[in-house]
C-alpha atoms as an extended CHARMM CRD file, in Angstrom:
* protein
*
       197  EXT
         1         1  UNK       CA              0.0000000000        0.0000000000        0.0000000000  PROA      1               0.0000000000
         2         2  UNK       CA              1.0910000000        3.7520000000       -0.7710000000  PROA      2               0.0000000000
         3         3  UNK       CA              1.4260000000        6.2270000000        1.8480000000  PROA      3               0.0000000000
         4         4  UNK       CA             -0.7670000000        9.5790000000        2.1560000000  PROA      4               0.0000000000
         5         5  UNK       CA              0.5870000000       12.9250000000        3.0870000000  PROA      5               0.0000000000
         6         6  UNK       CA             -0.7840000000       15.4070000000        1.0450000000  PROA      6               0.0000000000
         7         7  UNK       CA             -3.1810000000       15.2610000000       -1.8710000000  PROA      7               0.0000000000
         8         8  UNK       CA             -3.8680000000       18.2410000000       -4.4540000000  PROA      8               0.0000000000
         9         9  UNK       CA             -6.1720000000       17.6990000000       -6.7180000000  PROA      9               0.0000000000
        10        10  UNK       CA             -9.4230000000       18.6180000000       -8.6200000000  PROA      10              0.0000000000
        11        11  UNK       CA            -12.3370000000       17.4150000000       -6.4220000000  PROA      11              0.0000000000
        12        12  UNK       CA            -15.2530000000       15.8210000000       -8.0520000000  PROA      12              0.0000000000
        13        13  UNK       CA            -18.7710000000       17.4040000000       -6.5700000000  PROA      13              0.0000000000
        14        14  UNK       CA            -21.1380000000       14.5830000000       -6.2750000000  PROA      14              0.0000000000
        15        15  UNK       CA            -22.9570000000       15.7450000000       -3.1420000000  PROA      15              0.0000000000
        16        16  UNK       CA            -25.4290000000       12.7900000000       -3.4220000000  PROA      16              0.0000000000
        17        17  UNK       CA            -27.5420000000       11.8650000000       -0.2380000000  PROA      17              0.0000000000
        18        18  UNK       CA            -27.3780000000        8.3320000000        1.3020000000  PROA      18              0.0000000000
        19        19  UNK       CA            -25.3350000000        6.5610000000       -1.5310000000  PROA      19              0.0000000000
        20        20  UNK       CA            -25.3090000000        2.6200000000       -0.5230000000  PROA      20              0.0000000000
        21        21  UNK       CA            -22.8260000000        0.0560000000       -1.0760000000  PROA      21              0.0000000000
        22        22  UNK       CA            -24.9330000000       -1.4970000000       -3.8780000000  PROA      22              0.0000000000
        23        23  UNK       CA            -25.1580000000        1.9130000000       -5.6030000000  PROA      23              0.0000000000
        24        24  UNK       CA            -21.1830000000        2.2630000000       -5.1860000000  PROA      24              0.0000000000
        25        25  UNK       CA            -20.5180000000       -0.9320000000       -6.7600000000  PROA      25              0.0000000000
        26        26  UNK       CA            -23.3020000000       -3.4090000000       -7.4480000000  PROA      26              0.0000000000
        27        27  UNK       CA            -23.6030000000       -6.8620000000       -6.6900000000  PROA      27              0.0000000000
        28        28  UNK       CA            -22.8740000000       -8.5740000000      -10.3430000000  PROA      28              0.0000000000
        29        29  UNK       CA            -20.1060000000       -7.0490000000      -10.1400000000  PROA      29              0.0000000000
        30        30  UNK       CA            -18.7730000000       -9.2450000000       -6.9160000000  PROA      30              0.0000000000
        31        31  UNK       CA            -17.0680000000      -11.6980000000       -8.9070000000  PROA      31              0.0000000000
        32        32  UNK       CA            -13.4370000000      -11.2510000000       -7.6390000000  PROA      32              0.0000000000
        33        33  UNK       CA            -11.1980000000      -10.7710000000       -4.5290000000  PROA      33              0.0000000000
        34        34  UNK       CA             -8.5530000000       -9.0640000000       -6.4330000000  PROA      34              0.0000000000
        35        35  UNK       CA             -8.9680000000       -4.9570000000       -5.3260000000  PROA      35              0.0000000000
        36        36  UNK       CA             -8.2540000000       -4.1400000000       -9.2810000000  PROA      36              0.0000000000
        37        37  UNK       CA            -10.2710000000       -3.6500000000      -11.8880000000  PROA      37              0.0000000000
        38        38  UNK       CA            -13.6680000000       -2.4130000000       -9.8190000000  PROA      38              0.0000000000
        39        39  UNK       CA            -12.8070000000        1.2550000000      -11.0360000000  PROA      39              0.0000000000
        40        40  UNK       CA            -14.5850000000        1.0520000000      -14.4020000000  PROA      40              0.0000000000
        41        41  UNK       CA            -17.8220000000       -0.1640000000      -12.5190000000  PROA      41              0.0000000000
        42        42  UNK       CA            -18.1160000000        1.9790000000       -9.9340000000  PROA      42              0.0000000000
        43        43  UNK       CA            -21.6520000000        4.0760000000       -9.5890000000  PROA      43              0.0000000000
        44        44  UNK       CA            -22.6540000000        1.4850000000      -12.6550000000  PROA      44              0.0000000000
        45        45  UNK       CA            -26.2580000000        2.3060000000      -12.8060000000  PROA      45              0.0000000000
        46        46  UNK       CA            -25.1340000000        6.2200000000      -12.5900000000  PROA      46              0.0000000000
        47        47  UNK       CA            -22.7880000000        6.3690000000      -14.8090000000  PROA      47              0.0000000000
        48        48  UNK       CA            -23.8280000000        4.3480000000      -17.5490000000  PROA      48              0.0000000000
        49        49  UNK       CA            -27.3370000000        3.7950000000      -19.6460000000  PROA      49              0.0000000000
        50        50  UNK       CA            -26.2360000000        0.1040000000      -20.7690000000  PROA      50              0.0000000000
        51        51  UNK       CA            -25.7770000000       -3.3170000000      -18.9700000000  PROA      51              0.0000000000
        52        52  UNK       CA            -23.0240000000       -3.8170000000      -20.9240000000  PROA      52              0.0000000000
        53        53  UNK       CA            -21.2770000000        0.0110000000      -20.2160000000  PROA      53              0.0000000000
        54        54  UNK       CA            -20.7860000000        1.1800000000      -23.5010000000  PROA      54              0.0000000000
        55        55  UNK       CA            -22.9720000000        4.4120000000      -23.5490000000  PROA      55              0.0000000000
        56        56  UNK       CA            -21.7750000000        6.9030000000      -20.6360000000  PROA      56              0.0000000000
        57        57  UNK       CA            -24.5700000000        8.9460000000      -19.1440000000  PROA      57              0.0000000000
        58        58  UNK       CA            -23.5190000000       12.7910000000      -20.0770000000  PROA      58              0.0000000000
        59        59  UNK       CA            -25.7660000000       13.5610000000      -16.9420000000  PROA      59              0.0000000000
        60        60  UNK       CA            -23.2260000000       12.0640000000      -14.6230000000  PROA      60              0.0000000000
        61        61  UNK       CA            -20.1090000000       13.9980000000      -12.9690000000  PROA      61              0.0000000000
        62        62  UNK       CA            -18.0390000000       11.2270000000      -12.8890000000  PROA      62              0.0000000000
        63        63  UNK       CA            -18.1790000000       11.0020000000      -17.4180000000  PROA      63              0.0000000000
        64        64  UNK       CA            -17.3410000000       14.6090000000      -17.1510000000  PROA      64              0.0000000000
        65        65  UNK       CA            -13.8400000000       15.1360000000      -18.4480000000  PROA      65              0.0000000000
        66        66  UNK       CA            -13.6790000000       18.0390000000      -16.7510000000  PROA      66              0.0000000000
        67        67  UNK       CA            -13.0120000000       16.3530000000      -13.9370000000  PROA      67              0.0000000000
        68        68  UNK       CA            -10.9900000000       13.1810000000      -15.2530000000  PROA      68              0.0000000000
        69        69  UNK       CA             -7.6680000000       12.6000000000      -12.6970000000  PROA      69              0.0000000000
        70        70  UNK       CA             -9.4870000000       13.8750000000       -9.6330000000  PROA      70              0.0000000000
        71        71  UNK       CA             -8.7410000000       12.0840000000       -6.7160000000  PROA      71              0.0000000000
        72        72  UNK       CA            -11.0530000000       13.8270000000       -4.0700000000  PROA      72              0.0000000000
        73        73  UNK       CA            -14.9710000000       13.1110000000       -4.3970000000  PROA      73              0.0000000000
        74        74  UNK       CA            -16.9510000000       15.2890000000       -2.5740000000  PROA      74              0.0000000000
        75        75  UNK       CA            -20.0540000000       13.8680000000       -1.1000000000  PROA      75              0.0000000000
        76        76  UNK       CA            -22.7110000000       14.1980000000        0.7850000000  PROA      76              0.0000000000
        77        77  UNK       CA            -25.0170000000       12.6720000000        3.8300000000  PROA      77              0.0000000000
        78        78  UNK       CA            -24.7130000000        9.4930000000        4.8230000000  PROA      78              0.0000000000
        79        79  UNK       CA            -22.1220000000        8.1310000000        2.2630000000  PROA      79              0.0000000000
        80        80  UNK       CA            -21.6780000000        4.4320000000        2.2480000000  PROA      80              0.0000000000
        81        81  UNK       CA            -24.8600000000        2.8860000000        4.0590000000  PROA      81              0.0000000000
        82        82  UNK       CA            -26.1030000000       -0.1550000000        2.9890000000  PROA      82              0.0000000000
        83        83  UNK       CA            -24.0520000000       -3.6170000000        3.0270000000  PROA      83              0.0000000000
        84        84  UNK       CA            -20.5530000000       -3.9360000000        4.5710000000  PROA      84              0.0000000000
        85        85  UNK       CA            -18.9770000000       -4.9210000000        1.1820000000  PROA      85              0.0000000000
        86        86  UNK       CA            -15.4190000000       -4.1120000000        0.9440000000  PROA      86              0.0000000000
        87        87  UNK       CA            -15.5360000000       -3.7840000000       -2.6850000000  PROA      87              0.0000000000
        88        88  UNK       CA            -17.0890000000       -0.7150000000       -2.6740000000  PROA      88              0.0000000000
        89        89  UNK       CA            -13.8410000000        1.1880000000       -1.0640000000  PROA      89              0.0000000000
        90        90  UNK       CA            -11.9950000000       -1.2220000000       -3.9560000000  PROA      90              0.0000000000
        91        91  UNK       CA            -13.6710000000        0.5070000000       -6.5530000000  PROA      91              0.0000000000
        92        92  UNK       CA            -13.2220000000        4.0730000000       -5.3150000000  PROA      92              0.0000000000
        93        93  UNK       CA             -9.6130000000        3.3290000000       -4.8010000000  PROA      93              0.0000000000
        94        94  UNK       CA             -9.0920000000        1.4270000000       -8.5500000000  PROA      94              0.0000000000
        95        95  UNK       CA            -11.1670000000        4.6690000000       -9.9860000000  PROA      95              0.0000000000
        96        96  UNK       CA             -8.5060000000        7.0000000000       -8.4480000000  PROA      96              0.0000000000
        97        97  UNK       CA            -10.1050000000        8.4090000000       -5.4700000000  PROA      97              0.0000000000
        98        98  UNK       CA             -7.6060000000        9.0850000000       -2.4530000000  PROA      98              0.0000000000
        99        99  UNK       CA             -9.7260000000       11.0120000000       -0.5240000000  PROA      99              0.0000000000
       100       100  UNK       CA            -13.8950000000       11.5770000000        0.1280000000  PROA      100             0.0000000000
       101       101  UNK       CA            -15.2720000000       14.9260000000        1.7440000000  PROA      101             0.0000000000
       102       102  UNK       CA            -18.8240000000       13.8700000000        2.9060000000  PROA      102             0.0000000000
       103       103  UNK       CA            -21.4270000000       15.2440000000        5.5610000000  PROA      103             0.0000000000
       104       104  UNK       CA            -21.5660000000       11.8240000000        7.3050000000  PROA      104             0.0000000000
       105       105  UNK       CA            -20.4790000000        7.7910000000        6.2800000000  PROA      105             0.0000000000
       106       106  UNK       CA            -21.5490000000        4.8780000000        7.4640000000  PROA      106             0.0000000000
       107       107  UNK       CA            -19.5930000000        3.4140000000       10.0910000000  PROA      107             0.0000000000
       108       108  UNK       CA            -18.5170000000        0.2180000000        8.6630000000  PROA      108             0.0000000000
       109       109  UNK       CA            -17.7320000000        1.9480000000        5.5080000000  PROA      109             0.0000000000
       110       110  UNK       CA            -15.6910000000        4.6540000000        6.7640000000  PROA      110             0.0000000000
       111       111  UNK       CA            -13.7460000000        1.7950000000        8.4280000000  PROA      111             0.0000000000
       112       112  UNK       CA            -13.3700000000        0.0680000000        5.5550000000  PROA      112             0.0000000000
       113       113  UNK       CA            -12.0600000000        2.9240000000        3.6450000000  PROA      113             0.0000000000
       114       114  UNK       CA             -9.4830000000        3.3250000000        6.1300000000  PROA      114             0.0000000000
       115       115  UNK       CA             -8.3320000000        0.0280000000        5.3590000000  PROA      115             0.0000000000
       116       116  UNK       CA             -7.7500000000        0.6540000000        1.5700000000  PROA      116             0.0000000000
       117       117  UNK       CA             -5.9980000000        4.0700000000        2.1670000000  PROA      117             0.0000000000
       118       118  UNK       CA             -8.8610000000        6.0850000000        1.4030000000  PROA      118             0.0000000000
       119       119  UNK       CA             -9.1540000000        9.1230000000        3.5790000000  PROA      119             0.0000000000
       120       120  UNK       CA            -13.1070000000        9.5430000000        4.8970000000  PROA      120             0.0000000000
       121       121  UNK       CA            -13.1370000000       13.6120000000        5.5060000000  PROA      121             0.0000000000
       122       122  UNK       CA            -16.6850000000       14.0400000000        7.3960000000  PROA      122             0.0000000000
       123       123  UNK       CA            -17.3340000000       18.2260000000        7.5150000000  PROA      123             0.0000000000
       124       124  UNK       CA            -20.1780000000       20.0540000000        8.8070000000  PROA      124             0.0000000000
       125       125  UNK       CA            -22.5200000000       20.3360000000        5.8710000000  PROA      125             0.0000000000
       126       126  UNK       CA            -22.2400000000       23.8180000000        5.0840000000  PROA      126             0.0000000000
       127       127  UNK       CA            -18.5910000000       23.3940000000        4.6850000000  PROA      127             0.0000000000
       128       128  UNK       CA            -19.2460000000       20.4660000000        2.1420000000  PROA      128             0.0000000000
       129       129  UNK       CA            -21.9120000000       22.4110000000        0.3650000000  PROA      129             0.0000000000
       130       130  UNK       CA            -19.3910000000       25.2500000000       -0.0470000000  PROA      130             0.0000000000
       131       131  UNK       CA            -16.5290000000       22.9330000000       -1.3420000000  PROA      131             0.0000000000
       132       132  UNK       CA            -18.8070000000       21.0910000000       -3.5200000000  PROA      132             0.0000000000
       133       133  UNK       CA            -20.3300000000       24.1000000000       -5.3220000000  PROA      133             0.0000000000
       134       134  UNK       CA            -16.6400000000       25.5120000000       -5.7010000000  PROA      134             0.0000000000
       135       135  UNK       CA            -15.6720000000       22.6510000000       -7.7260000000  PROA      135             0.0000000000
       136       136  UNK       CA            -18.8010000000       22.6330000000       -9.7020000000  PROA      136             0.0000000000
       137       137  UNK       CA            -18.4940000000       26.1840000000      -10.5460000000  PROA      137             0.0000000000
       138       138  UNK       CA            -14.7900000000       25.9290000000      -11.5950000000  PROA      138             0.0000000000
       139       139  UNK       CA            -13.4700000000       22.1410000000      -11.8440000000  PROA      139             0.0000000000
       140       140  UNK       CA            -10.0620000000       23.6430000000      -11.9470000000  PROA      140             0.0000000000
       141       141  UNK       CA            -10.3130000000       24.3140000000       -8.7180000000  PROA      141             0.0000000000
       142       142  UNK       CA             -7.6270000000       22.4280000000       -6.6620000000  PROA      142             0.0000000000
       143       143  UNK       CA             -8.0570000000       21.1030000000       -3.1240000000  PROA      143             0.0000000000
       144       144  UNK       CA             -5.4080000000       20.5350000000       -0.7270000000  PROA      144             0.0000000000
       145       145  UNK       CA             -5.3980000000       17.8500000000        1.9240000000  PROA      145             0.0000000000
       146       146  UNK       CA             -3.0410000000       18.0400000000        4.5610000000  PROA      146             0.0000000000
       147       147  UNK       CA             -2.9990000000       14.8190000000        6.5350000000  PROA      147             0.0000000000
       148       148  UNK       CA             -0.3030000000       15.9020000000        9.0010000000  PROA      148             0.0000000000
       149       149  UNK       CA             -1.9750000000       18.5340000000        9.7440000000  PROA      149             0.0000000000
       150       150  UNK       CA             -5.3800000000       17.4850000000        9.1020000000  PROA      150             0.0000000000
       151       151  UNK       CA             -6.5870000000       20.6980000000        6.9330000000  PROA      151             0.0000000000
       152       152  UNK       CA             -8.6620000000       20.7840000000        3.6030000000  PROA      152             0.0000000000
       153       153  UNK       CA             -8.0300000000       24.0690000000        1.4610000000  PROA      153             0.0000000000
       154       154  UNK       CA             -9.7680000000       25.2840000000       -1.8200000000  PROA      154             0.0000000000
       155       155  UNK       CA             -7.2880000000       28.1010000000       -1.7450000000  PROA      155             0.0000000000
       156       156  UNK       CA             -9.4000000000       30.9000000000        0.2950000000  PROA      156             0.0000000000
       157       157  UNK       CA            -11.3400000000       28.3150000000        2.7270000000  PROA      157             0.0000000000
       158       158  UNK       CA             -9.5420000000       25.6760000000        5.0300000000  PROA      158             0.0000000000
       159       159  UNK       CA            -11.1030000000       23.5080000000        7.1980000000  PROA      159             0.0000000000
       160       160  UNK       CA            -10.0380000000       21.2740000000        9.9950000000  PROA      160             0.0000000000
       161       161  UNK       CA            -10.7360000000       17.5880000000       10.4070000000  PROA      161             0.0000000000
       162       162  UNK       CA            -10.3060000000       15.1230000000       13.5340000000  PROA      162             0.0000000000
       163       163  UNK       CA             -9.2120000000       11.6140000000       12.8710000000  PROA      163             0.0000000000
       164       164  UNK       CA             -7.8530000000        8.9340000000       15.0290000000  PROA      164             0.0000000000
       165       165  UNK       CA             -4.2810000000        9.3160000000       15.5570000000  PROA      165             0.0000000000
       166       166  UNK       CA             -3.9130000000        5.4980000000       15.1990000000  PROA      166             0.0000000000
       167       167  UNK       CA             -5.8490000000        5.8650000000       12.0290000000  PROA      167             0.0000000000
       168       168  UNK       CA             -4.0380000000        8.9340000000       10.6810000000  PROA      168             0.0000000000
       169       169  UNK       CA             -0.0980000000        6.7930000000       11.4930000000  PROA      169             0.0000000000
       170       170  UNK       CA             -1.6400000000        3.6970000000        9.3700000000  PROA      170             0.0000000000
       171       171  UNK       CA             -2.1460000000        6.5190000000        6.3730000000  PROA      171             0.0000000000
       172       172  UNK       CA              1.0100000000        8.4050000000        7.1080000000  PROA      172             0.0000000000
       173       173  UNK       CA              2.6330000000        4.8240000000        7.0920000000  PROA      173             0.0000000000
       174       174  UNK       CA              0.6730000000        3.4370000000        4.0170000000  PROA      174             0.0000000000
       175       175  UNK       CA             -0.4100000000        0.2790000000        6.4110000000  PROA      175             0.0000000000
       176       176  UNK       CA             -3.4540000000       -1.3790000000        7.1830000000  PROA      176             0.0000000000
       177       177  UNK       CA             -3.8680000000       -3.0820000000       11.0810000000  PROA      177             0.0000000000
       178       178  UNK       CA             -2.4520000000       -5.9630000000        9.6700000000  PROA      178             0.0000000000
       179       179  UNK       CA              0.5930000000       -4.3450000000        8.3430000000  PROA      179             0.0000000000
       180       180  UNK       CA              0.3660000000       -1.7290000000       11.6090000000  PROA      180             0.0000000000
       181       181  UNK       CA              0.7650000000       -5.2340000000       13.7870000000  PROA      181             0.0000000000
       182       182  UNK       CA              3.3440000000       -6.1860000000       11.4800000000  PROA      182             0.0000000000
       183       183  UNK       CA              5.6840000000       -3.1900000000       12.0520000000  PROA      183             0.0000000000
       184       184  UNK       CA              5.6700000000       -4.9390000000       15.4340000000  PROA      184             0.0000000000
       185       185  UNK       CA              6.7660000000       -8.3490000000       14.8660000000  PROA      185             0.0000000000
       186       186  UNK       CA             10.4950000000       -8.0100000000       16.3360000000  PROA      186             0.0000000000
       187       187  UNK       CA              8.5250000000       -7.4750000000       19.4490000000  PROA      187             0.0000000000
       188       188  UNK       CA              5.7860000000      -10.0110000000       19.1560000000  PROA      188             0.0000000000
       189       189  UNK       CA              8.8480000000      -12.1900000000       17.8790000000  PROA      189             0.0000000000
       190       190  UNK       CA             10.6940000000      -10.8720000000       21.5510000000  PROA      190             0.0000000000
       191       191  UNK       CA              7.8190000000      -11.9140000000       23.5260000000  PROA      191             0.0000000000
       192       192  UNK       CA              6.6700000000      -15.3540000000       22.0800000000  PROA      192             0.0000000000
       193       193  UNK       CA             10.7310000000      -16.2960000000       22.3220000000  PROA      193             0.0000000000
       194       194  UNK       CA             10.1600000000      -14.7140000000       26.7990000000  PROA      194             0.0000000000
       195       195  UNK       CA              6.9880000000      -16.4570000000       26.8150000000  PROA      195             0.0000000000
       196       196  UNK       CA              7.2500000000      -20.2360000000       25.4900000000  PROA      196             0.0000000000
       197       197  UNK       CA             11.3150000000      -20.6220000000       26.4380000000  PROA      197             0.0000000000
């Protein structure tokens, strides 16, 4: 897994209310355990008007070029309810996201995301609103996260976010709690050597 420090980007604005699992990446789609190749169905029924995914829908933000390379997705309440499937993060992560901005996110989601190096960003609402119609009025418009720091800037707003600091060091380190445990194992390897001699 890659680390996360600091992310600039173009954010995509797709304030959307109570976006499930299913909706994120739906179930025919649940055919592997590999975490690539998830990114060209996620939002399916959204973003497309086929089965098959040959005709984009010019409706949705995601087809817009303007906003092709993004890695922030702005969203709104809510974000991630439904099922615990972990191939919904999957498919964020294989599309290129790094980082959501959302009012709220379901719990097991926003754990899960954590897990795939996705940083869940939950704001007051009026402070996604803002971010979300800055990007829609000018998708040039870059956004700076600071993880260290724990800031989001659109260049004249910044907010604050809290996170975990155990969750924040797994970013910073580019680990999940597996691989967090495993930074650990002389000293597992210490104590099962004190233990069973």
């Amino acid at each position: 897994m890659s680390n996360l420090k600091m992310i600039s980007s173009i954010a995509i604005p797709f304030n959307h209310n109570n976006v499930d699992t299913d909706q994120l990446l739906p179930k025919q789609f649940l055919t592997e355990i590999s975490r690539q190749g998830f990114g060209k169905h996620l939002l399916h029924d959204i973003r497309y008007l086929d089965e098959n995914e040959a005709v984009l829908n010019p409706e949705c933000v995601l087809n817009d070029p303007a906003f092709t390379g993004a890695e922030i997705l702005i969203a709104g309440d809510n974000f991630g309810c439904g099922s615990s499937r972990e191939h919904a993060p999957w498919a964020i992560a294989d599309f290129g996201i790094k980082v959501i901005v959302a009012k709220s996110f379901a719990d097991i989601f926003y754990a899960n995301c954590l897990n795939n190096q996705i940083l869940p960003i939950a704001l007051p609402s009026q402070a996604v609103d803002v971010l979300a119609n800055k990007s829609q009025a000018n998708p040039c418009q870059i956004v700076t996260v600071d993880l260290p720091n724990q800031t989001i800037t659109n260049g004249e707003d910044t907010y604050t976010f809290t996170l975990l600091v155990h969750h924040k060091q797994n970013l910073l380190n580019g680990v999940d709690k597996i691989g967090r445990t495993l930074l650990e194992e002389a000293a597992i390897a210490a104590y099962e050597a004190r233990q069973f001699s």
